[in-house]
Structure formats: structure tokens, C-alpha cells
Legacy VTK file of the C-alpha trace (Angstrom):
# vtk DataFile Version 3.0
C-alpha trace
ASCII
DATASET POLYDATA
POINTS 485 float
-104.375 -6.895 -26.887
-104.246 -8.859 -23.753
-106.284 -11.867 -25.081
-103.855 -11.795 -28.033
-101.019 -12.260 -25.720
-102.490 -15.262 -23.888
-103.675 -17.037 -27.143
-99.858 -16.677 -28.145
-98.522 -17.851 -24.817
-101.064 -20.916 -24.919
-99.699 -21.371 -28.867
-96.489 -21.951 -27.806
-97.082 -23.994 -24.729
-98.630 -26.227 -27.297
-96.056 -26.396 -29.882
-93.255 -26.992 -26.585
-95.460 -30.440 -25.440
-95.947 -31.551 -28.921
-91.988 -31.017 -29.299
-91.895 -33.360 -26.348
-94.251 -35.662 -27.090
-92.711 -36.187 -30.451
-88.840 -36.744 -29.059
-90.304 -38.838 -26.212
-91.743 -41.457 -28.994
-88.856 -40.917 -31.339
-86.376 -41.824 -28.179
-88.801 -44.783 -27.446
-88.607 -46.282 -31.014
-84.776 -45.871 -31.215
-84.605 -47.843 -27.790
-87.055 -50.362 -29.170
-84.922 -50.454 -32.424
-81.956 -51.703 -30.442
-80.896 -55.588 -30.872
-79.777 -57.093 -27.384
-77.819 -60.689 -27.279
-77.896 -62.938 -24.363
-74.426 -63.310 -22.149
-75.796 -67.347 -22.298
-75.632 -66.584 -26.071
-71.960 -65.405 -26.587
-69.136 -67.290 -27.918
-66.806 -67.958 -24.704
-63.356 -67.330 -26.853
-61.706 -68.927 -23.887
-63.207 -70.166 -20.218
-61.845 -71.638 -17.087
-64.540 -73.360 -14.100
-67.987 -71.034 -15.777
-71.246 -72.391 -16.602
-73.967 -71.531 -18.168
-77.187 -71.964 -15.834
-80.458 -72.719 -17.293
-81.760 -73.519 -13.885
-83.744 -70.860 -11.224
-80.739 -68.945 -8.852
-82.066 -67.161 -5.829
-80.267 -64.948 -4.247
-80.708 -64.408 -0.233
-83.382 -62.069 -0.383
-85.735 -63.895 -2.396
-85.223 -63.025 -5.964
-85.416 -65.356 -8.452
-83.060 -65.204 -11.433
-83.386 -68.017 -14.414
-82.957 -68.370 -17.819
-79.557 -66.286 -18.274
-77.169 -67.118 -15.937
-73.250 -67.390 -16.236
-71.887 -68.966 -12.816
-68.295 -68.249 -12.259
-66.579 -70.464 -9.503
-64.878 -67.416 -7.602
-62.574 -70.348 -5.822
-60.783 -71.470 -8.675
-59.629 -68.728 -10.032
-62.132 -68.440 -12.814
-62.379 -66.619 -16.013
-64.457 -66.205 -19.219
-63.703 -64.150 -22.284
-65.524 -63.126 -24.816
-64.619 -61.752 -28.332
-66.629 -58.616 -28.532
-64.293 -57.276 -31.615
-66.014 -53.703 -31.748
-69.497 -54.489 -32.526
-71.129 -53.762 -29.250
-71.758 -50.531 -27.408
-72.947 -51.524 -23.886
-72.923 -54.721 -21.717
-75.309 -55.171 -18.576
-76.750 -57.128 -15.929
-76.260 -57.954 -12.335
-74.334 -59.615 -10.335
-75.694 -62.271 -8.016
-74.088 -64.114 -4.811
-76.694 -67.509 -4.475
-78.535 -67.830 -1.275
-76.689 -71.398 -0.790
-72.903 -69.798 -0.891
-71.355 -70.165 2.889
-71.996 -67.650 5.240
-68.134 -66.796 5.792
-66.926 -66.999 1.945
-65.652 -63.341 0.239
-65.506 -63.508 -3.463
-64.471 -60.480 -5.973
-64.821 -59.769 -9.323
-63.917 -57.797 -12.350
-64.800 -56.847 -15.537
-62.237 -55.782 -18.032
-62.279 -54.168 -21.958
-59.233 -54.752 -23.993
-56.847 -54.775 -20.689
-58.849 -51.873 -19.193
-60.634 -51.882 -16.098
-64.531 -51.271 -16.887
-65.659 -52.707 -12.999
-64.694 -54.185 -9.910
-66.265 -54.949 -7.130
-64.479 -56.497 -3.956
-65.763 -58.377 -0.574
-69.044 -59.895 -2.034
-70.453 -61.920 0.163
-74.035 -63.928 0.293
-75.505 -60.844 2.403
-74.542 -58.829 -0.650
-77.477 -57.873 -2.443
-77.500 -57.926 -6.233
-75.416 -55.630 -7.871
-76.671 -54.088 -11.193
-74.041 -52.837 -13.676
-73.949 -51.080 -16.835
-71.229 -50.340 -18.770
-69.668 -48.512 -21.942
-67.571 -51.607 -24.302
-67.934 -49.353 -27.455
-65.157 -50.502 -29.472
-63.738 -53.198 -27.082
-62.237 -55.924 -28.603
-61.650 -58.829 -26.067
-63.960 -58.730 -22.719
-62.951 -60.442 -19.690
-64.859 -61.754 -16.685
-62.490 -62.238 -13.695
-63.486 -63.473 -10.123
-61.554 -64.558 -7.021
-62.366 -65.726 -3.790
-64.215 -69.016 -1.621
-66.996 -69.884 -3.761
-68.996 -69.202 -6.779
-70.525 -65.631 -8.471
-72.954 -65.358 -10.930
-74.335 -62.881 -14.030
-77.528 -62.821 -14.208
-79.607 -60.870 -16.747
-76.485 -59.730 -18.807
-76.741 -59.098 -22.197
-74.533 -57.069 -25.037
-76.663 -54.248 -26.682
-74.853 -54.178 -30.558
-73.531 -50.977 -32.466
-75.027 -49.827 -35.295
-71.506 -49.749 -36.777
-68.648 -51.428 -35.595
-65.882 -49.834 -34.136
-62.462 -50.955 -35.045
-60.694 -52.100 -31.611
-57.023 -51.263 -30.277
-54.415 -53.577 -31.221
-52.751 -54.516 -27.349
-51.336 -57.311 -25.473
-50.093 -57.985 -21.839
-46.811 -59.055 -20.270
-48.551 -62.868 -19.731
-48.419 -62.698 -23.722
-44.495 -62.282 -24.566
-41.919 -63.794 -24.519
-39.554 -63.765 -21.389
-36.198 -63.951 -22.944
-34.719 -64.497 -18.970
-35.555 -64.072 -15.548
-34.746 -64.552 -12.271
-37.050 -65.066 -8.830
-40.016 -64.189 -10.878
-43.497 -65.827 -12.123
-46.360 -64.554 -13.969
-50.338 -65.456 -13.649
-53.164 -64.035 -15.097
-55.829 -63.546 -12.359
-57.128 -60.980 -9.821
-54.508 -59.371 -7.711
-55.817 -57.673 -4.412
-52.977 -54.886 -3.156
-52.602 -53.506 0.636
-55.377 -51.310 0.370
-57.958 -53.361 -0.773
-57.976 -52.950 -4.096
-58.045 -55.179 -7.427
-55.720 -55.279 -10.218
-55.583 -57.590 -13.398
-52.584 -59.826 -13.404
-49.760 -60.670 -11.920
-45.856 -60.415 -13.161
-44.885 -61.645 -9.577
-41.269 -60.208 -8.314
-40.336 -62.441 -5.183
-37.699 -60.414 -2.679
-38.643 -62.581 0.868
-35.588 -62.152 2.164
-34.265 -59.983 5.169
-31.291 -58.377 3.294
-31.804 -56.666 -0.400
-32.023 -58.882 -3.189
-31.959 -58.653 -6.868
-34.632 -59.814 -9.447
-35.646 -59.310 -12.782
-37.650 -60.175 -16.111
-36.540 -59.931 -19.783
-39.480 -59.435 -22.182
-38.965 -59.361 -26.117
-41.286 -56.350 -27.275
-39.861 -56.819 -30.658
-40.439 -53.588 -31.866
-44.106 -54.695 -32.000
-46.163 -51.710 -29.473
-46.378 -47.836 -29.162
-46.340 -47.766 -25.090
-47.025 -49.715 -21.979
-48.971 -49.205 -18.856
-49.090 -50.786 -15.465
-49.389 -50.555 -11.975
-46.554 -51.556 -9.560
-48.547 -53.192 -5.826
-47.162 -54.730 -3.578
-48.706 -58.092 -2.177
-50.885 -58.423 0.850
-48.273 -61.396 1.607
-45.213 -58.519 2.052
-44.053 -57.766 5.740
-44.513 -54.131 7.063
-40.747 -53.730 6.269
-41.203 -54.713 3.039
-38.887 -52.095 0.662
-38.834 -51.720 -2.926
-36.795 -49.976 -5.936
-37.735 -50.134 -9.344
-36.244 -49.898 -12.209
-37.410 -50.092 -16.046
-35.002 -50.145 -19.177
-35.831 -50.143 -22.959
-32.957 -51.809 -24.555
-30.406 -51.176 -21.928
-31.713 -47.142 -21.329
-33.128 -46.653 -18.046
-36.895 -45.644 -18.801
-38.363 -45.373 -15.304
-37.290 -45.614 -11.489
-39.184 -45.775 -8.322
-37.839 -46.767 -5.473
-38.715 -47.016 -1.908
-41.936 -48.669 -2.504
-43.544 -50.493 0.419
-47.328 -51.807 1.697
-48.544 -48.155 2.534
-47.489 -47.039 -1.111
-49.954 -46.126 -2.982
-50.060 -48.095 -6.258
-47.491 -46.639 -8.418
-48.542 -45.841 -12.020
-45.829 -46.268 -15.049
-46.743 -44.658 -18.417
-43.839 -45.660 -21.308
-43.212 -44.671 -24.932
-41.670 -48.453 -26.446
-41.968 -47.767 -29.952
-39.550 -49.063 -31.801
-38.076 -50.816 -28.543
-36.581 -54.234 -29.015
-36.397 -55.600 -25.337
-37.936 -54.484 -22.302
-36.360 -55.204 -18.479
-38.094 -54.984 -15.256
-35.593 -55.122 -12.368
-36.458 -54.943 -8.695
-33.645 -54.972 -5.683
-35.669 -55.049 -2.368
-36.571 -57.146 0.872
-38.791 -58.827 2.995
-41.620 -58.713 -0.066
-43.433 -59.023 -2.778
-43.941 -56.429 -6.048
-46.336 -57.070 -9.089
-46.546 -55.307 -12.143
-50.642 -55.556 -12.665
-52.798 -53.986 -14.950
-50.371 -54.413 -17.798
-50.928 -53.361 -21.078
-49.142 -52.966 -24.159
-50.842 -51.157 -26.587
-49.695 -51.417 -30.677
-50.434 -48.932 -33.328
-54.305 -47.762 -33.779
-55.170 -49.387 -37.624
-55.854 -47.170 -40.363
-58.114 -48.419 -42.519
-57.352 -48.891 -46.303
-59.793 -49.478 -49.390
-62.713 -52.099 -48.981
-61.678 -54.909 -50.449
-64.283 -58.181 -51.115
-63.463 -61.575 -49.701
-66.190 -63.029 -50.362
-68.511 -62.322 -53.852
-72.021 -62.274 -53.304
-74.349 -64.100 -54.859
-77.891 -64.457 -55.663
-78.259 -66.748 -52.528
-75.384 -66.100 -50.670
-74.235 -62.642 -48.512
-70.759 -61.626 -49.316
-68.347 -60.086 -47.013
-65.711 -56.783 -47.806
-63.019 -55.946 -45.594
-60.495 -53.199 -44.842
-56.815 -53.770 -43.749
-54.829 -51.420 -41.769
-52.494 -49.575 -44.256
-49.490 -50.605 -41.854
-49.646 -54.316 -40.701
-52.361 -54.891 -42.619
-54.758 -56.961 -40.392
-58.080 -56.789 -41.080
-59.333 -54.062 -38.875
-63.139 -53.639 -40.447
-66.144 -55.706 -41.986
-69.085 -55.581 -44.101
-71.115 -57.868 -45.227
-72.933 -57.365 -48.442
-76.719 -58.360 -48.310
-77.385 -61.360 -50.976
-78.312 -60.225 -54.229
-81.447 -62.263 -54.885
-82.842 -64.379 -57.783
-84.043 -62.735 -61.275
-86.109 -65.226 -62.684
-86.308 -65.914 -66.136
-89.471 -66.924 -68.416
-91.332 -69.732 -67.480
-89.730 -73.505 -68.931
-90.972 -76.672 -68.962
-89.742 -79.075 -67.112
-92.350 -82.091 -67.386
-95.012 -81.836 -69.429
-98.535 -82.426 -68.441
-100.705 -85.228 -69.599
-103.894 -86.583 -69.392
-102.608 -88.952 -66.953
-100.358 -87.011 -64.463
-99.328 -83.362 -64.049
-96.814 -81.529 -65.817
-94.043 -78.822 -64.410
-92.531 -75.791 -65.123
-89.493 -74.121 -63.783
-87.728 -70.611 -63.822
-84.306 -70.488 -63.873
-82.145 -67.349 -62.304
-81.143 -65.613 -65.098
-78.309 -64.876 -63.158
-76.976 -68.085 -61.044
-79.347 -70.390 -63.760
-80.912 -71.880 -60.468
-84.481 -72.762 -59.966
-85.737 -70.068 -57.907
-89.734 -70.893 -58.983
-91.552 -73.746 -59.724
-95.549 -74.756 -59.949
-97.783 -77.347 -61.402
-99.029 -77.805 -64.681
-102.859 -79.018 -64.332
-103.551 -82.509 -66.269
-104.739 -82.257 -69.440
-108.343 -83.247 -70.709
-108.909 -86.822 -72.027
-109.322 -86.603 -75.890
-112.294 -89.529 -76.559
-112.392 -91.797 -79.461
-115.422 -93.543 -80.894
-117.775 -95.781 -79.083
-116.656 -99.673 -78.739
-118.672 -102.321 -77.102
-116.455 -103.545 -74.186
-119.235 -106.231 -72.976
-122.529 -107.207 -75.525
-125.520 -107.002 -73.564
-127.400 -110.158 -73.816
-131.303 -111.257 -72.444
-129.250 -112.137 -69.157
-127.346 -109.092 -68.353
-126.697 -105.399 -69.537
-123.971 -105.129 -71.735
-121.039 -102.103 -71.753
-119.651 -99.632 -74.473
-117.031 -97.728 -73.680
-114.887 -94.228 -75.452
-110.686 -94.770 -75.357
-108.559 -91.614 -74.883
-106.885 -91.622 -78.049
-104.028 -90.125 -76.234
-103.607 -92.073 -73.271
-106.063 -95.243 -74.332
-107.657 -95.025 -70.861
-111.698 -95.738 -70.579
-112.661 -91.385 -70.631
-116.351 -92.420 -70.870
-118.992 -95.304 -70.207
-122.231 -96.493 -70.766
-123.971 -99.146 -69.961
-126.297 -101.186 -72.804
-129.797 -102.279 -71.904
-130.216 -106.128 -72.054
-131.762 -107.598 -74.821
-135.454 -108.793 -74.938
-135.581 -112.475 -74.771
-136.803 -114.311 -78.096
-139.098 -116.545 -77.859
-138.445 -120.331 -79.644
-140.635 -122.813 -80.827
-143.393 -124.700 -78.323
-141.970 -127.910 -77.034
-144.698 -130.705 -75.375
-143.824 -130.663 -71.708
-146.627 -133.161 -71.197
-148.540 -135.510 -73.630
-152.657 -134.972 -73.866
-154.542 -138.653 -73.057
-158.117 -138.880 -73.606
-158.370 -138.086 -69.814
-156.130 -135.203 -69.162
-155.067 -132.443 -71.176
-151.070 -131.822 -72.245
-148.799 -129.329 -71.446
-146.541 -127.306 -73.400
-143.989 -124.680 -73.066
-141.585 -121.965 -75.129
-138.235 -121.199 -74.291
-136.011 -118.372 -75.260
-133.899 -119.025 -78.236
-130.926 -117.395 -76.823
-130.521 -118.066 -73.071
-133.219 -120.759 -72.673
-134.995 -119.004 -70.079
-138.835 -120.299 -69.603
-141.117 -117.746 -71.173
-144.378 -119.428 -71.448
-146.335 -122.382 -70.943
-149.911 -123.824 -72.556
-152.328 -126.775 -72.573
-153.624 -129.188 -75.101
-157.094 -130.293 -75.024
-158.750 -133.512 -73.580
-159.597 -135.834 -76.734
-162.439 -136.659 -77.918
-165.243 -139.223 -76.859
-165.701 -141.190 -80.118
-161.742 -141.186 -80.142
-161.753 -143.166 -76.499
-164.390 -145.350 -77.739
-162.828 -146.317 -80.591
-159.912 -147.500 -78.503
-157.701 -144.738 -79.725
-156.845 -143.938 -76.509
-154.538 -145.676 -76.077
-152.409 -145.013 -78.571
-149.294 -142.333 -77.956
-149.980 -138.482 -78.559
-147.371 -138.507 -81.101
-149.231 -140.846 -83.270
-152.038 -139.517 -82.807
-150.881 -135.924 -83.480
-149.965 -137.323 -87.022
-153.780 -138.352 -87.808
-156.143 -136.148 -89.270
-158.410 -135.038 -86.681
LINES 1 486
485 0 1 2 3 4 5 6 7 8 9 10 11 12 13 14 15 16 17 18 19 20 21 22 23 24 25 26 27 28 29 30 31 32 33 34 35 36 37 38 39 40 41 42 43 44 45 46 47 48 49 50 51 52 53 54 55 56 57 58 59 60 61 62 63 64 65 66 67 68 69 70 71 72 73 74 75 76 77 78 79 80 81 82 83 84 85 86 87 88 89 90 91 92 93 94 95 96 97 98 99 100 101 102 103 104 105 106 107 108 109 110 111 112 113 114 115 116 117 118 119 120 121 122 123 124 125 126 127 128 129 130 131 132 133 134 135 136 137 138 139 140 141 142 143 144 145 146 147 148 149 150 151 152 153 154 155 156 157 158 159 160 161 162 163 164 165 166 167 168 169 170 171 172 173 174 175 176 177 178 179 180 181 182 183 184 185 186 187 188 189 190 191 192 193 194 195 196 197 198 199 200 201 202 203 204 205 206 207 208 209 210 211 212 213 214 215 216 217 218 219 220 221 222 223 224 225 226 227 228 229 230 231 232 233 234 235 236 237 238 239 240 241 242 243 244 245 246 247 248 249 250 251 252 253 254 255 256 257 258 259 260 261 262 263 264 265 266 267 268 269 270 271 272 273 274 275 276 277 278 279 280 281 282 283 284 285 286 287 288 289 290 291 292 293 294 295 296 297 298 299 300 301 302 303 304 305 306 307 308 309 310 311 312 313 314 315 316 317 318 319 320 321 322 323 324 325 326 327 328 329 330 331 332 333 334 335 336 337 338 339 340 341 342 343 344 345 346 347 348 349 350 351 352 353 354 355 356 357 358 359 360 361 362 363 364 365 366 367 368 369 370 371 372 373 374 375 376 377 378 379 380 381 382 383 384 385 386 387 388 389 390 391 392 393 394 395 396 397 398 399 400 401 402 403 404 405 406 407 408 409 410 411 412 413 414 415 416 417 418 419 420 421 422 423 424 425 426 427 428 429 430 431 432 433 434 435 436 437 438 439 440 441 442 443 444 445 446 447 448 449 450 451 452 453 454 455 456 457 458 459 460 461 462 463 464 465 466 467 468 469 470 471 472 473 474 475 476 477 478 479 480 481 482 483 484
């Protein structure tokens, strides 16, 4: 009974680390599985003083960084933003301070999603050692890279890890976007704004009270009936004296929506939440002294988009992806994509095109039955020569071979050759190369009838005694060839 029980406890032990095993290597594919994109890769939608770095940055403690660096010149007031429009889930990377930044220079930065504050980090300095981050832009439309400060910051390693689906971003704006109908003592600047405590806000809808007595200012913004609430932060500026006093006051067409007053440096940042649908104009109106108030972190956010039908924008085709959208049932924007993989060629039967001969190759096509283009093609191999009868190109002769040859009867190019044995030589008559005397014999040859080449030679005899006596022998071989002997 008691070995039963063990073999049961080791059973399930067993199954438990498979069960692990198994999730462990699922997890690990799914992570594998996931497609990354370069920061150095991404679209800047809009950019002020950043570079992209494809040279080596160290940092003061020795590490190297290269190949994926965005360098953001803290002292200018620099920016970059980047469309992310809902298709990512997580952006990464560190942030690096170069070994060759001044000793005494303080730089900050921030990274924001759709007006939202996703990280800060303030007082960087070069002794500041790299500074990983990791953070959550699932379903962030805009993304924006702020810095401040005496010199330059960089990303390094940063990369956007994409959704499997997109996720429709939040229609919103800031104050910097509308339109000031009127104002008075007042400016606005998009940037990082550091309050009394330390800390850093995006923007800056500036209210300027300097003076020693209260004094009234304002800003007029047209909403136009266009958002469903705004949030902020009211700060006041490092620049405000420690009497620095402030009341605040917010209407939505002419109805007093919010008041804070008595604001100063050692006030906390003062948060303002405010239903503005439907609201024509907004006022922001500040009566104070001896400071400065901002309105930072700003944002006014519109309707969220509900998606109607898919509709297609762009047809596929055999070749070509297509695209289908959805448009928010209200202000119809287009608040969702798809694209539609392309289709593909169905080929036809085989066509063709050239035909083949026996001197050059031939082609043959298919056309999409679809689209009718050519989506295959291949050779045709030449076709065999089709030979005639023999013909004698050159007659062979005693001298030199001769040729016949076979025409294509297609074509009429030589398919086939031979070559004709030359002829024997035939031998002519004899011809006297040298006349016989009654003291030396004479000489004659034969010739070949055709090319005249020597082909023999022979001798005549010495005449006879009775002949030289007789005095004959002086007479010429031809005469004497025509006496009987």
C-alpha cells in the first residue's frame, strides 16, 4: 500500500515538471514570435535638434553603445515624436548620458503616450549611469520624447515591440493646439516644465503675475464643442518669489467650472479634472502677484471611436494587398485597419508565345486567369533539323577532297557533312622529255590528264650500231621514229 502511494506521489511530480517544462517552451516561442522595430527605424512624425547615431557612444563607465542610437540635444529644448497609432504594445531601451558631456551639465527627460506621462527622469548628469526603461504604449497613438537641460541625452537600444492587433487610440489634443480667441500677459510653449519641488510636467500655458500688487490675466481657448473633458496640472515656476500668491479660476462658456486660489511655491501641484462636452469656449483666469502659474500636463481628450462596418479602400488583387477600414460611427475618422493579404496568381493553360525552331528557342507563357498577367514563363527547346538529300557543295578532284553536304529543309542550314575522297589521278599519254641519240638513251614521261601532275617517267633505248655506221645518227629522233626499224 505504501509503495503504491509513493509511485503515485512520484506520478504526479512528473506530470507537475512536464506541465512546466511545456509552458516554459510555449512562453519561450511566444517571446521568440514577437517582431521588435528599431527606435533608428521609426518614422520621426515631427523632430527638433535629434539625431540618429550610427557611430559607438560610451558612456562614463565604459559601456559601449552603437548601432541604435537617438541623441537628443537636452540644451535646445529638443523633441522627437513618433506616430505609434495603436500598433505597438511596449517600447524599451536605456537611457545614456556620453562620457564626453561636461562635468557640471543637468539634463532631464520625459517620455509621454498620447499627452500622458509614461517616464521621467530628472537631474541626469554624466555620473549617471544608464538608465534602462520599459514601458506599456498599448494603444498609444502619438509618442513623445522630451528633454531639457545643458547638453545632449541619448536612447540607446530602444526599440517598439508590435501588437498582434492594433488598438484603436484616444482622440485628444492640448491647449498648444487651439485656438486662443484672446489673452492677456500670457504665452504658451511646448517643452519640459520643472515646478518648485523638482518635478517635470509637459508644457507650458505660461500665466505671468511679476508684479508686487495683484494682477489680472487670462486665456480664451475655442473648444468648439470638439472634447469630452480636460486635465491639467496648475505649478507654479521655479522663477516665482516666496511670496508668490495665486487664485484660479476656470469657466466653460461664462459658468465658473473650477477655483483654487491661494496657490504659491510650497503648493503642491494642483490637479483639475473637467467635464467640456458640448462646451463652446473655455477661460483660464489668474489674479495673483509676485509669480508665475502654468497650466502643464494638459490634455483634452475627445470622444473614444466606435467602430462601424469594415469597409475596403483599397481592392486586392492578385499582386497587390488591399486595405479595409472602420470609421467611428460619430465623426467618422478612420479609427481601425486591415490589410488584406494579396490574392495570388491562378495560372491558366500553357500558350505560346514564340514558337521554337530549328534555329532558336521558342516560349510559352501562362496568363492569370484572373488579372490575365504572365505569372509563368519557360523555354521551348529548339527543334531538330529536318535533312534533305545529299548535294555536292565542293567536287573532289585528284588535288583535293571534295564536300557533300544535307540542307534543313526547314531552315536551309548545312544539318550534315561529309567529306568526298579525292579522285585517283588519270594517267595521259607518254610525252618525250628527252630525244634517244645513238649514244644516250631518251627520256619520257606521263602526266595526269586532269591536274597535270607528273606520274611517271621511262627511257628509250640507245640505237643501234649499223644505224651509227650508216650515218643515221645523225639524223633527229623524230625522223627516225617514223622509219621502220
Amino acid at each position: 500500500m505504501e509503495q503504491n502511494k509513493r509511485k503515485k506521489v512520484h506520478k504526479n511530480i512528473l506530470m507537475i515538471v512536464t506541465m512546466i517544462v511545456f509552458l516554459f517552451s510555449w512562453c519561450s516561442i511566444a517571446h521568440a514570435e514577437e517582431k521588435s522595430v528599431l527606435l533608428k527605424d521609426m518614422h520621426m512624425e515631427d523632430s527638433n535638434e535629434c539625431e540618429i547615431w550610427e557611430k559607438e557612444l560610451k558612456d562614463s563607465y565604459g559601456n559601449s553603445y552603437s548601432g541604435n542610437i537617438v541623441n537628443i540635444e537636452a540644451s535646445r529644448n529638443s523633441y522627437a515624436v513618433y506616430n505609434l497609432d495603436g500598433e505597438y504594445t511596449r517600447f524599451s531601451g536605456k537611457i545614456v548620458i556620453a562620457e564626453d558631456v561636461y562635468t557640471d551639465c543637468v539634463m532631464d527627460i520625459a517620455i509621454y503616450g498620447d499627452g500622458r506621462e509614461l517616464y521621467s527622469k530628472a537631474g541626469l548628469t554624466r555620473q549617471t549611469e544608464a538608465q534602462d526603461f520599459d514601458l506599456d504604449v498599448t494603444g498609444v497613438g502619438t509618442l513623445e520624447i522630451r528633454s531639457s537641460g545643458e547638453d545632449s541625452i541619448s536612447l540607446a537600444e530602444a526599440e517598439f515591440t508590435q501588437a498582434e492587433e492594433r488598438t484603436v487610440p484616444p482622440t485628444y489634443a492640448s491647449l498648444e493646439e487651439l485656438t486662443v480667441i484672446d489673452s492677456v500677459d500670457f504665452e504658451q510653449k511646448t517643452c519640459i516644465q520643472k515646478d518648485t519641488f523638482g518635478n517635470l510636467h509637459k508644457g507650458r500655458q505660461y500665466f505671468k503675475n511679476p508684479m508686487s500688487s495683484d494682477t489680472e490675466t487670462y486665456a480664451l481657448y475655442n473648444l468648439n464643442q470638439e472634447y469630452l473633458s480636460f486635465s491639467g496640472k496648475l505649478i507654479i515656476d521655479e522663477e516665482s518669489t516666496t511670496n508668490c500668491n495665486m487664485n484660479v479660476q476656470i469657466y466653460l462658456d461664462d459658468q465658473l467650472a473650477f477655483e483654487q486660489n491661494g496657490i504659491g511655491r510650497t503648493t503642491e501641484p494642483v490637479e483639475v479634472n473637467l467635464d467640456v462636452t458640448n462646451v463652446k469656449v473655455m477661460k483660464i483666469r489668474v489674479v495673483g502677484k509676485a509669480g508665475y502659474l502654468c497650466v502643464v500636463d494638459d490634455v483634452l481628450k475627445g470622444h473614444d471611436h466606435t467602430p462601424g462596418e469594415w469597409e475596403t479602400e483599397t481592392e486586392v488583387t492578385c499582386d497587390k494587398a488591399g486595405k479595409k477600414v472602420q470609421r467611428c460611427t460619430e465623426c467618422k475618422e478612420i479609427c481601425n485597419t486591415q490589410e488584406t493579404k494579396a490574392l495570388g496568381h491562378t495560372p491558366g493553360d500553357w500558350e505560346t508565345e514564340i514558337e521554337a525552331t530549328c534555329k532558336a528557342e521558342g516560349k510559352r507563357v501562362k496568363y492569370c486567369t484572373a488579372c490575365k498577367k504572365v505569372c509563368a514563363e519557360e523555354k521551348v527547346d529548339k527543334l531538330e533539323h529536318e535533312p534533305g538529300d545529299w548535294e555536292v557543295e565542293a567536287e573532289a578532284t585528284c588535288e583535293k577532297a571534295g564536300k557533300k553536304v544535307k540542307h534543313c529543309k526547314v531552315c536551309k542550314e548545312v544539318c550534315e557533312e561529309k567529306t568526298l575522297d579525292k579522285l585517283e589521278h588519270e594517267p595521259g599519254d607518254w610525252e618525250v622529255e628527252t630525244e634517244a641519240t645513238c649514244w644516250s638513251e631518251g627520256e619520257e614521261s606521263v602526266y595526269c590528264k586532269y591536274c597535270g601532275e607528273w606520274l611517271d617517267t621511262g627511257k628509250f633505248p640507245l640505237w643501234s650500231t649499223n644505224r651509227k655506221k650508216s650515218g643515221l645518227c645523225s639524223r633527229s629522233l623524230p625522223a627516225l621514229m617514223k622509219e621502220p626499224r
